[in-house]
C-alpha positions as CSV (number, residue, x, y, z in Angstrom):
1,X,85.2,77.7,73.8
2,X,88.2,76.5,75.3
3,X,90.3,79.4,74.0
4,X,87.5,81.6,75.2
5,X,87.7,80.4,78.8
6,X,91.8,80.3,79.0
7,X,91.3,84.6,77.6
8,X,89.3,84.8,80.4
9,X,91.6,83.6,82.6
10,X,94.1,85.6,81.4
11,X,92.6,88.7,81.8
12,X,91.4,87.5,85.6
13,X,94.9,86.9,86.5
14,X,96.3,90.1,84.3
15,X,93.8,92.4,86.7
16,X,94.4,90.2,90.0
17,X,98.2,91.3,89.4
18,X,97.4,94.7,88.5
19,X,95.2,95.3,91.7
20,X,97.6,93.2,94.3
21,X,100.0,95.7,92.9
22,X,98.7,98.4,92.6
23,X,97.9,97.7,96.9
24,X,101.3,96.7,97.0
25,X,103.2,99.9,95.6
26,X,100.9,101.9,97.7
27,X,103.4,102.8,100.0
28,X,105.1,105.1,97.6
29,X,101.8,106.9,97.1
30,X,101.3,108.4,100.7
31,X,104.0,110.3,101.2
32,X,104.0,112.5,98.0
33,X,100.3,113.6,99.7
34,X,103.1,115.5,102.6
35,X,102.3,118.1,103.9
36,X,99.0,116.9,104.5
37,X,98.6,115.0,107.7
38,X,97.3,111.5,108.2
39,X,93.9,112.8,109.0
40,X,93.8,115.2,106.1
41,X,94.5,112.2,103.7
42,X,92.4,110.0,105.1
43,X,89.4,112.5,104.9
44,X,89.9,113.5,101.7
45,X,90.4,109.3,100.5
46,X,86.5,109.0,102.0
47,X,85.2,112.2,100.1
48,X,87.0,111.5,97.0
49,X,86.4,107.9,97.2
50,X,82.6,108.3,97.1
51,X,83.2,110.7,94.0
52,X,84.6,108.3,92.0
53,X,82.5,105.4,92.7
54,X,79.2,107.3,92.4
55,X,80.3,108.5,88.6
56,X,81.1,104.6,87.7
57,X,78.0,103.6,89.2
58,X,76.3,106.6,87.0
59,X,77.7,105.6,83.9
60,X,76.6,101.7,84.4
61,X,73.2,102.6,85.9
62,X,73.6,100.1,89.3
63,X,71.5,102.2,91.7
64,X,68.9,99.8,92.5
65,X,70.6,97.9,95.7
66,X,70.8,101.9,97.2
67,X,67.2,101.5,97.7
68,X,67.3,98.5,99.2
69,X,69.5,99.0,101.5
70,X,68.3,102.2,103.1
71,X,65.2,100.1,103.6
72,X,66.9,97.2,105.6
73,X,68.2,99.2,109.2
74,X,70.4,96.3,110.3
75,X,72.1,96.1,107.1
76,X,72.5,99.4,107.1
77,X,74.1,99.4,110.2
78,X,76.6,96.7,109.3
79,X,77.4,99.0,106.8
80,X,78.1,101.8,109.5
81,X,79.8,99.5,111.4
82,X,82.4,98.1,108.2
83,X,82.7,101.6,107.4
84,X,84.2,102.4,111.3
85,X,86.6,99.9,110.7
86,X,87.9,100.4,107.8
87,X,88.2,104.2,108.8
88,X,90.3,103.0,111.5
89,X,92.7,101.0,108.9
90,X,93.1,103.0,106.2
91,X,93.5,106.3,108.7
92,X,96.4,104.0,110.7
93,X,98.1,102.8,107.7
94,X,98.3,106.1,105.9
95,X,100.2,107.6,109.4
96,X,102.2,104.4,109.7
97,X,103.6,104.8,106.4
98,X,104.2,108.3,106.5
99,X,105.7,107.6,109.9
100,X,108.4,105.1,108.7
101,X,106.3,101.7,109.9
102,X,106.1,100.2,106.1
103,X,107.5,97.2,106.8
104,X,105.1,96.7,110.6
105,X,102.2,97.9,108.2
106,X,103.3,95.2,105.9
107,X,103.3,92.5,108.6
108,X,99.5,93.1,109.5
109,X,98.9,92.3,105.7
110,X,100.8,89.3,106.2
111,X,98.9,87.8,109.7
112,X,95.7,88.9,108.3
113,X,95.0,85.4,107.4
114,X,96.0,83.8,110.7
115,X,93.5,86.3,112.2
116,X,91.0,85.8,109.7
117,X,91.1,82.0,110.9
118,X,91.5,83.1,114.6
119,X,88.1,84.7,114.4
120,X,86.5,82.0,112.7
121,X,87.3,80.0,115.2
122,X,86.5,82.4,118.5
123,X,83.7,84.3,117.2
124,X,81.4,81.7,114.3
125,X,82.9,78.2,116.5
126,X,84.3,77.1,113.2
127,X,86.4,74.2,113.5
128,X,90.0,74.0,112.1
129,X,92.7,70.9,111.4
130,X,95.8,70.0,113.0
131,X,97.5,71.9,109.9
132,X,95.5,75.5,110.6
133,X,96.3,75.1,114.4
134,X,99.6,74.9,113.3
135,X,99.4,77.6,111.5
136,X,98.2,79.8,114.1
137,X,100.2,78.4,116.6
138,X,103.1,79.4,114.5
139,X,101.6,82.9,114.1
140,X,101.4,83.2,117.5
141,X,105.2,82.9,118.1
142,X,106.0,84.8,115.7
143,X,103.8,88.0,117.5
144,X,105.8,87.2,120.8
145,X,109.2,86.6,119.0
146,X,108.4,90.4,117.2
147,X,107.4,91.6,120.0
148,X,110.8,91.0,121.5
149,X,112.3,92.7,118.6
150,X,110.6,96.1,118.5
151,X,110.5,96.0,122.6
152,X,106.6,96.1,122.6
153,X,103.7,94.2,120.5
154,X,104.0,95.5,117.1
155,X,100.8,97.1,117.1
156,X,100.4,98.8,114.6
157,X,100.4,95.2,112.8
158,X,98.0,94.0,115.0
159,X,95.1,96.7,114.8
160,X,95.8,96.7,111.0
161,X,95.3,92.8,110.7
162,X,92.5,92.9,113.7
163,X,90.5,95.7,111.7
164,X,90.8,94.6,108.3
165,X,89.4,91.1,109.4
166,X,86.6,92.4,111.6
167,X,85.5,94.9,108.2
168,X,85.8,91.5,106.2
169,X,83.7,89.5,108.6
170,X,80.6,92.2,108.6
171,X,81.2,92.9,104.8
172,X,80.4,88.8,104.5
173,X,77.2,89.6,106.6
174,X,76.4,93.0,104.5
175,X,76.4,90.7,100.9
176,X,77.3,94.1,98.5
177,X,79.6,94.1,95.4
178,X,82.8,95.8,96.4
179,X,81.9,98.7,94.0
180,X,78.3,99.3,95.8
181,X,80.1,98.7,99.3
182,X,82.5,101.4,98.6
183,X,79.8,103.2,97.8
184,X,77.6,102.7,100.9
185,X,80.7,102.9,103.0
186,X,81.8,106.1,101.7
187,X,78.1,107.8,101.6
188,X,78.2,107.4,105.8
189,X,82.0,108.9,105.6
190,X,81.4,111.3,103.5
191,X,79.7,113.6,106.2
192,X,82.7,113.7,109.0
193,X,85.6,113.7,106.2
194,X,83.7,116.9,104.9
195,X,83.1,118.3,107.9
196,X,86.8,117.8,108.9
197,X,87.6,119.4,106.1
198,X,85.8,122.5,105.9
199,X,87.0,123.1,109.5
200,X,90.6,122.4,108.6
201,X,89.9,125.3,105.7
202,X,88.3,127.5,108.4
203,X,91.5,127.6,110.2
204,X,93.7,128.2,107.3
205,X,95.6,124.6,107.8
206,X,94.3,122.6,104.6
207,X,97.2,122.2,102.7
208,X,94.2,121.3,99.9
209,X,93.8,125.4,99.5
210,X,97.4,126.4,100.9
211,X,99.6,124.2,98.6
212,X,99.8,124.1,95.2
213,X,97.7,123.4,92.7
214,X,99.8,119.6,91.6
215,X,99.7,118.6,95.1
216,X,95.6,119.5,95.5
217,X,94.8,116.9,92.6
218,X,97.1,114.6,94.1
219,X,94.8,114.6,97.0
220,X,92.2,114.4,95.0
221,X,93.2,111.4,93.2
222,X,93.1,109.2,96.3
223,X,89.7,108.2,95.2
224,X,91.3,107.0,91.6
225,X,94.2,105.2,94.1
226,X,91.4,103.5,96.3
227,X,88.4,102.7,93.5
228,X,90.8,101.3,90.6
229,X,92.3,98.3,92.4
230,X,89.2,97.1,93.7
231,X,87.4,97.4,89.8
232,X,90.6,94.8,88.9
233,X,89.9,92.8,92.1
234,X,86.4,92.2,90.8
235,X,87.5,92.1,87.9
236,X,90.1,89.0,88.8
237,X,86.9,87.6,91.4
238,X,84.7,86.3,88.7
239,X,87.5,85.3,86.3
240,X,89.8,83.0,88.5
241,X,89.6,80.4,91.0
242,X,89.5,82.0,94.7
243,X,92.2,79.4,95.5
244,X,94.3,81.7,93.1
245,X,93.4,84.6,94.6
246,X,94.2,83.7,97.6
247,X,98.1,83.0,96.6
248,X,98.1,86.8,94.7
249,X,97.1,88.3,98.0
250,X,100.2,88.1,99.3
251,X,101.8,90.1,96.5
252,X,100.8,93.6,98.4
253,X,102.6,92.7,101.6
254,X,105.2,91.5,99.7
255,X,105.6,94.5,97.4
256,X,105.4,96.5,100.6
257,X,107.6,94.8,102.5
258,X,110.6,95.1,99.9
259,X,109.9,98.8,100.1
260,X,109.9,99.1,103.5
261,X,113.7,97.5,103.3
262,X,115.3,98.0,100.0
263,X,113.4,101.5,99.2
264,X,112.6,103.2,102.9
265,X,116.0,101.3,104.2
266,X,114.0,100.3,107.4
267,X,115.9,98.5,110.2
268,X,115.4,94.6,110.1
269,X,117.8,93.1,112.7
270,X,117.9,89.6,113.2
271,X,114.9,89.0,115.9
272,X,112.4,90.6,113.0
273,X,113.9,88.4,110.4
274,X,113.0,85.6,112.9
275,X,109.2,86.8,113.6
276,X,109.0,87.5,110.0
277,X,110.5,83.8,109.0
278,X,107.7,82.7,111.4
279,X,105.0,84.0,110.2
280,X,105.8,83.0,106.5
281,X,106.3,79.4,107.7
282,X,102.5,80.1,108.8
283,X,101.3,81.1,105.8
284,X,103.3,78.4,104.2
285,X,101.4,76.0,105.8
286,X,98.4,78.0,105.8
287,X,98.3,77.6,101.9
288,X,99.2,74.2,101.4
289,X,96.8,72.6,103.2
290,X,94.3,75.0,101.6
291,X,95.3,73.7,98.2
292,X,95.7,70.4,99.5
293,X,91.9,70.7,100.8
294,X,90.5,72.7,97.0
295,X,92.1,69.6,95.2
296,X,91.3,66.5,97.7
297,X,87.6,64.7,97.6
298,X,84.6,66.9,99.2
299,X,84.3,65.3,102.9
300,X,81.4,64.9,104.9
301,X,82.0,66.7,107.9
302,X,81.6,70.1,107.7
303,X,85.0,72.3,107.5
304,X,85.8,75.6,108.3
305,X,85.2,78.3,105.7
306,X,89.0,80.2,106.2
307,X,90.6,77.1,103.4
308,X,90.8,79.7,101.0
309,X,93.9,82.1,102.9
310,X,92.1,85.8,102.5
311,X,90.9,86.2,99.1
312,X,90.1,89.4,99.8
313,X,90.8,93.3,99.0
314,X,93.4,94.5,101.0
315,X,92.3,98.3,100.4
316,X,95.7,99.6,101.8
């Protein structure tokens, strides 16, 4: 039983790797989609997207919560609402990266948490402790020392971090699988990216129909790039402790941030190293007292739900 249980825990780790990578290497994906613009990318990420999840929900027969949810409006228009911002992240991310801002694109990976927490506190009155102030006090420096540094708020970091936690905090309220939230996601994409599409065609500017036949799958395979790391992600979810998921999360901004510098040869000079120093020392302390808290004695005043530092897709 024991053996069975470490296996497990293998494999949850082996497919939290493989989808934090997977996010992480991302950043070499994008650009082979050139000529096609951002918004050509991103619209053909939504149609493919829904594709690919609808044929894996097929073949395992999970259609029932489809039926629910078109008979609960609200949820169904937190669903519209996730599905707006998440638009907004994946469309910015895709230009950033194809506009030389890897490494800013990586930083809103890395501050996610700190504004996870941020909205905890300003939006559900959650409570933090002196260590998670100090987290986010840090966090805070570091936005003004980077801003400094690039001459203006790096905000392409911001929106990406600001975005990605707003989807996360109505996804919590929505309560789908990330296979079925895809899914419902995509569905109210679908419409617009097509539409986009066909109008791009109309014009004779989709390089889907002008390019070669190679680079028309590789658009197509955006919905393979997106779906695949969320299956490991689940995968990893119900295998390993979210207190370990929570460190491998930081492999994708990681992985991105080394390409940014070693493989796009981005400029880092000294005042980024600084903002960047200061926002690991954030998430340095932003972790240990979250493991600190997982291990220590259940207390009997209620704490904040952010311990855990983003145990959560990043859907780059």
């Amino acid at each position: 039983m024991a053996g069975t249980s470490k296996g497990e825990h293998r494999i949850g780790l082996l497919n939290g790797f493989a989808a934090y990578g997977m996010w992480g290497l991302v950043p070499l994906f994008w650009p082979l989609m050139k000529p096609a613009g951002a918004m050509e990318i991103l619209a053909h990420r939504m149609v493919w997207s829904l594709v690919v999840v609808a044929v894996a929900l097929l073949f395992v027969r999970r259609w029932s919560w489809a039926g629910q949810l078109l008979r609960q409006p609200r949820r169904l228009g937190l669903v519209a609402v996730a599905a707006a911002f998440i638009t907004v992240n994946w469309g910015l991310y895709i230009w950033s990266v194809n506009s030389g801002h890897v490494v800013e694109a990586a930083l809103g990976y890395f501050i996610n948490p700190l504004v996870t927490i941020a909205m905890g506190v300003l939006l559900l009155k959650e409570r933090l402790r002196p260590v998670q102030w100090a987290a986010v006090a840090t966090g805070l420096a570091a936005v003004v020392v980077l801003t400094v540094g690039y001459g203006r708020p790096p905000w392409i970091s911001l929106v990406l971090a600001f975005s990605f936690g707003t989807y996360g905090l109505v996804k919590k309220k929505v309560d789908l699988g990330g296979v079925e939230s895809l899914a419902a996601e995509t569905a109210i994409q679908f419409l617009p990216a097509l539409g986009y599409l066909l109008w791009l065609g109309a014009h004779g500017d989709a390089s889907f129909l002008n390019g070669s036949a190679g680079h028309a799958a590789l658009l197509a395979s955006t919905g393979l790039v997106t779906a695949l790391p969320l299956v490991c992600f689940g995968a990893a979810a119900i295998r390993v402790p979210l207190s370990t998921l929570g460190l491998l999360q930081y492999l994708a901004p990681v992985f991105q941030f080394l390409l940014g510098v070693l493989y796009f040869h981005e400029a880092m000079p000294p005042e980024r190293w600084a903002g960047f120093a200061l926002v690991w020392l954030a998430l340095l302390l932003l972790t240990g007292d979250a493991l600190r808290s997982a291990r220590g004695p259940r207390k009997p005043v209620e704490v904040p739900r952010v311990d855990t530092p983003g145990a959560t897709p990043v859907e780059a």
